[in-house]
N, C-alpha and C positions, 0 to 999 in steps of 0.2 A: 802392355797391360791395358787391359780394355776396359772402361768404366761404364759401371751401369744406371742407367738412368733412373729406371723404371724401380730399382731395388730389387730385394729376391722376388722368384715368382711367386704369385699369389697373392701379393700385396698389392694395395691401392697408388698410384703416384702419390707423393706427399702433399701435392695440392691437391690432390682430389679428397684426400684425407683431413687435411686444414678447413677446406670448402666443406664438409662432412659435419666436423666437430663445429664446426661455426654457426651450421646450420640447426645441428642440434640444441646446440644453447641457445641461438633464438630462440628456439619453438618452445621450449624449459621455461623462461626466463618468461617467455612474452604468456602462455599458460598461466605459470602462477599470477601475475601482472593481471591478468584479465580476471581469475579468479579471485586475488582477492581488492581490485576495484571495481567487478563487478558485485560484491559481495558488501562493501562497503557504501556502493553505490544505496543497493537496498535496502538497506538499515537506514541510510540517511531520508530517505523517500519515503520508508516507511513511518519513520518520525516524524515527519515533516507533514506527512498526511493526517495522521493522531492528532498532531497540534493544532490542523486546521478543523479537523471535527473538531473538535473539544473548541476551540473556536465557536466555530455555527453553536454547537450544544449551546455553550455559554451565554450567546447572544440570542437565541430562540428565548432560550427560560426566561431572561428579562421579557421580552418582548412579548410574551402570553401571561405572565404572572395576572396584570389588571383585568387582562379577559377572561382567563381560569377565574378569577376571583368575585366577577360580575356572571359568569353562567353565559358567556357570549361566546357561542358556539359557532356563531358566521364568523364574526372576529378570528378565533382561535381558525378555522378552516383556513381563510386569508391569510394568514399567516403559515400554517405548515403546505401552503401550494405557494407563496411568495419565495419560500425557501430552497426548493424544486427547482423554482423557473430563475430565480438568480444562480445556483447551480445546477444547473441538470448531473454532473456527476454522483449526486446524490441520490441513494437506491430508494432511500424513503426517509418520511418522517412520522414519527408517533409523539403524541401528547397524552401524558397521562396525568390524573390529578391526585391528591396528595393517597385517596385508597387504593391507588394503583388502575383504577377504571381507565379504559384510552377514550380519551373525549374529543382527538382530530388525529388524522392519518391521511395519507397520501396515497394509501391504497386505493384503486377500485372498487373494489367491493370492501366485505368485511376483512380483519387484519386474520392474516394465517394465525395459525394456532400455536405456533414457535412465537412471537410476538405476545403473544396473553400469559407466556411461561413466569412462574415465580421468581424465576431468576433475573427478568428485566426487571421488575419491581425492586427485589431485592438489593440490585445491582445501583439501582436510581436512587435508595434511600441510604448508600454505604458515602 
């Protein structure tokens, strides 16, 4: 009687089939792994970034309150360009005072017109 190695035809050797499924649940396993630590990852980064704005916010508003409150307009400038160049990750900064008018910005020119929106004022007086 003669034994087969290989199994019936048409099938895989059995390590080639062990080596198959093994390799499959890697690639399963390490998939979901990646999605959800990368998934995780983001959430964390992105809180993490929220908290650091709201940071800056937090410490800006001190920091311009006296000069909002005196009309010191170089003041107020100095400070939302001091904010910039301590981070440059930052895309801009607006100062607006208590009617919602912007009294410094780190624009170039004048602030786009999505910046003058109801909803930033609204949003700063909630």
């Amino acid at each position: 009687m003669k034994l087969l190695k290989n199994g019936p035809p048409g099938l895989l050797p059995l390590r080639s089939r062990l080596m198959f499924l093994i390799s499959l649940g890697v690639l399963v396993f390490g998939s979901v792994n990646l999605a959800l630590v990368g998934r995780l990852s983001y959430r964390a980064l992105a809180r993490e970034q929220e908290n650091r704005l709201s940071f800056v916010a937090r410490l800006l508003a001190e920091r311009v309150e006296q000069p909002l409150l005196h009309d010191d307009r170089v003041e107020l400038d100095k400070l939302v360009r001091q904010c910039t160049d301590i981070d440059p990750s930052l895309a801009y900064v607006v100062v607006s005072d208590g009617s919602g008018s912007i009294v410094a910005h780190t624009f170039p020119d004048n602030p786009p017109s999505w910046v003058l929106a109801p909803a930033l004022v609204s949003s700063r007086r909630a």
